[in-house]
C-alpha positions, -999 to +999 in steps of 0.1 A: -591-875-231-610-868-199-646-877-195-672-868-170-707-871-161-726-843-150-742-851-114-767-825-095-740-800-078-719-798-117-752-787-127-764-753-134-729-741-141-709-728-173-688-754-191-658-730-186-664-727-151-666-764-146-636-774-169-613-750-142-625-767-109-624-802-127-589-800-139-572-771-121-539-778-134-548-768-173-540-735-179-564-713-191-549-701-220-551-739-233-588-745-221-598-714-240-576-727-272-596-762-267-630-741-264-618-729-301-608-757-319-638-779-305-623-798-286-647-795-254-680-817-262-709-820-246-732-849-253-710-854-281-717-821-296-695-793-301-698-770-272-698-729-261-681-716-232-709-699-219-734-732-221-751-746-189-743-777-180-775-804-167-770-833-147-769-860-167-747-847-193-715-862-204-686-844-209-654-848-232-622-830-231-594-839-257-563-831-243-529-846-228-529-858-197-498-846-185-511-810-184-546-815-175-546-838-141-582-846-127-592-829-094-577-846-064-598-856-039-606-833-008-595-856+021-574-831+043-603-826+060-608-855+080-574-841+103-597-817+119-613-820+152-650-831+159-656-797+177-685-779+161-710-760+175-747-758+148-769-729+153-794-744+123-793-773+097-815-783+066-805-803+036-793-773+022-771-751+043-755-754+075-754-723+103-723-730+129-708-708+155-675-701+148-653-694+177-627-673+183-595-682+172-606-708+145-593-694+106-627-695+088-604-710+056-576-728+051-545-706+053-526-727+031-513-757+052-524-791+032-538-802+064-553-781+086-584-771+115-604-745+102-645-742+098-651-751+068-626-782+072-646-792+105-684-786+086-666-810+059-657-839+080-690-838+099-711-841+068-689-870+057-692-888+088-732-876+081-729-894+047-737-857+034-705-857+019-682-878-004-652-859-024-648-893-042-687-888-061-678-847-067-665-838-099-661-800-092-681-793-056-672-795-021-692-777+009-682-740+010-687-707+033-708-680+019-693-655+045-666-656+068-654-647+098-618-632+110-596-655+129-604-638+163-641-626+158-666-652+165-706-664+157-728-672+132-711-683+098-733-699+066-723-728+045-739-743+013-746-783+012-750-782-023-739-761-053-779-746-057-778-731-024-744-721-025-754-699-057-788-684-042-769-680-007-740-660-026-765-640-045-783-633-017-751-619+002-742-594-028-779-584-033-778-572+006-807-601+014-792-616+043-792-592+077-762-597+099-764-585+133-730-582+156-725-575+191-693-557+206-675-536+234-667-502+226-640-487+242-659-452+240-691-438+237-704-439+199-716-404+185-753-412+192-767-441+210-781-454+177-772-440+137-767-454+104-736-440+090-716-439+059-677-436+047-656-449+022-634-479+026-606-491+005-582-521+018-545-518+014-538-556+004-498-553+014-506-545+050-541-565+054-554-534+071-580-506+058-586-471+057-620-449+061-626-420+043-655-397+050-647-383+012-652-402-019-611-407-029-602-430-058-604-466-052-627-467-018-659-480-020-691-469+001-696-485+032-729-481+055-732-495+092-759-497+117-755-491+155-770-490+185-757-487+222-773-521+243-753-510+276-731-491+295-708-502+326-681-482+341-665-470+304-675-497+281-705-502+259-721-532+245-731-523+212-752-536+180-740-532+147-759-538+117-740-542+082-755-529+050-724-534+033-697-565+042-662-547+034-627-562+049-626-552+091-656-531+083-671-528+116-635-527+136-623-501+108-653-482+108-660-479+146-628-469+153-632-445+126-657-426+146-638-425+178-651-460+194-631-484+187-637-526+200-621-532+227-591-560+223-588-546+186-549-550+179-550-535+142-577-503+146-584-503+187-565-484+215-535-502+226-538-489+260-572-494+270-566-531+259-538-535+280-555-518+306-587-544+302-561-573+295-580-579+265-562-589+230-587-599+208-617-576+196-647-587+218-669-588+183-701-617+176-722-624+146-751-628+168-778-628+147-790-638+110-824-629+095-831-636+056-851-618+029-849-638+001-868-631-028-900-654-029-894-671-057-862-684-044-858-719-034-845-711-003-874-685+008-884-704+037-854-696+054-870-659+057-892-675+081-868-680+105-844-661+132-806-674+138-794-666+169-756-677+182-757-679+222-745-647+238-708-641+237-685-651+267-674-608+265-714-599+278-716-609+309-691-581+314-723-560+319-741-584+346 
């Protein structure tokens, strides 16, 4: 039998939902057959898989233990370097500025330098942080970056705000502003435009459609030209939607591509610049949360990252 007690960040979620980030190595297919036969209690009482879990509550599961081992303890972490730049902090989320060539995420290595692992060993060393005290929580990213774009990158504290931060992301609440280099003149010094976008997982690239085809989802970007200097312009982008290489994939789409872009850009003009990575910044974060949100008063506030290194190309 396993037994837990629910503490702040377990709460608010499904049982089922819980149960799989508490013991990760029990297959589904038995959690469900332990959902059936009652064998999931909460308080002592026989349980749904759709029930919300409180803090407070105590939680059995009857099974073996040699197929359902406990969570390990997040402590890969603590490898990463002390380097981290904060654009804004509360006790519920934490803004950093990403540079380039930092992986957002783990990309599988048990140990490992990325974001998330650096915002992690700084709010242990805060006392923010213990994986020892969290059943199924640790701090997470509620958007990313690519490995070679850099700026502004959220993280949740807490499970609450990592909820309301996520829902705010899909409900298009949270305005992210980019800067770039465009290798060309953009169609208009300032549109919104539209296309369809579908990503082709076995190559990690995407394609643009201006037709609806089967599979590609709408995508809507903002733009407007900042700058011009001998060929290049410093650009704006605002993003409506947040598809995969959206912005480099869409740009290029419309006969600018970023300069330094090795998947959509112009090969040539990068050589030609020496540039090998796009010259793309999350600059800028502005929030519209809904009022009754517990994190509304972020919507009183501007996050800015400091200007990227690639601008004072147009001194």
């Amino acid at each position: 039998m396993k037994e837990f007690t629910i503490n702040k960040n377990d709460s608010g979620q499904r049982i089922d939902k819980f149960v799989t980030k508490a013991l990760p190595e029990l297959p589904k297919s038995m959690m469900y057959k332990l959902f059936r036969k009652k064998d999931i209690k909460i308080n002592g009482k026989k349980c749904n898989i759709s029930d919300i879990l409180s803090e407070g509550d105590n939680v059995r599961i009857y099974v073996r233990d040699e197929v359902s081992a406990v969570r390990t303890a997040d402590t890969g972490f603590l490898t990463a370097s002390d380097e981290l730049r904060i654009a804004y902090e509360d006790e519920n989320i934490l803004i950093a500025c990403k540079p380039k060539g930092l992986d957002s995420h783990s990309n599988g290595e048990t140990h490992s330098d990325t974001l998330i692992d650096r915002i992690k060993k700084y709010l242990f060393n805060k006392g923010e942080y213990n994986p020892q005290n969290e059943n199924s929580f640790s701090p997470a990213l509620c958007s990313r970056l690519d490995r070679n774009t850099s700026g502004l990158v959220i993280a949740a504290k807490n499970a609450a705000s990592l909820r309301e931060i996520n829902s705010a992301v899909r409900n298009g609440t949270i305005h992210k502003i980019y800067h770039c280099i465009t290798v060309a003149k953009p169609p208009k010094d300032c549109d919104i435009i539209t296309a369809y976008h579908k990503k082709d997982d076995t190559r990690n690239i995407v394609r643009i459609s201006d037709e609806y085809a089967d599979g590609f989802k709408e995508i809507k970007t903002g733009y407007k030209i900042l700058k011009e200097k001998k060929g290049l312009y410093l650009v704006e982008v605002t993003l409506y939607t947040g598809r995969t290489h959206q912005i480099r994939a869409h740009l290029s789409h419309i006969g600018a591509p970023v300069l330094g872009d090795g998947k959509y850009g112009n090969t040539a003009l990068n050589k030609r610049y020496g540039v090998f990575y796009q010259e793309l910044c999350a600059c800028s974060l502005k929030f519209e949360l809904d009022e009754n949100s517990e994190l509304a008063y972020l919507n009183s506030i501007n996050v800015n990252s400091p200007a990227p290194e690639f601008e004072k190309r147009f001194n």
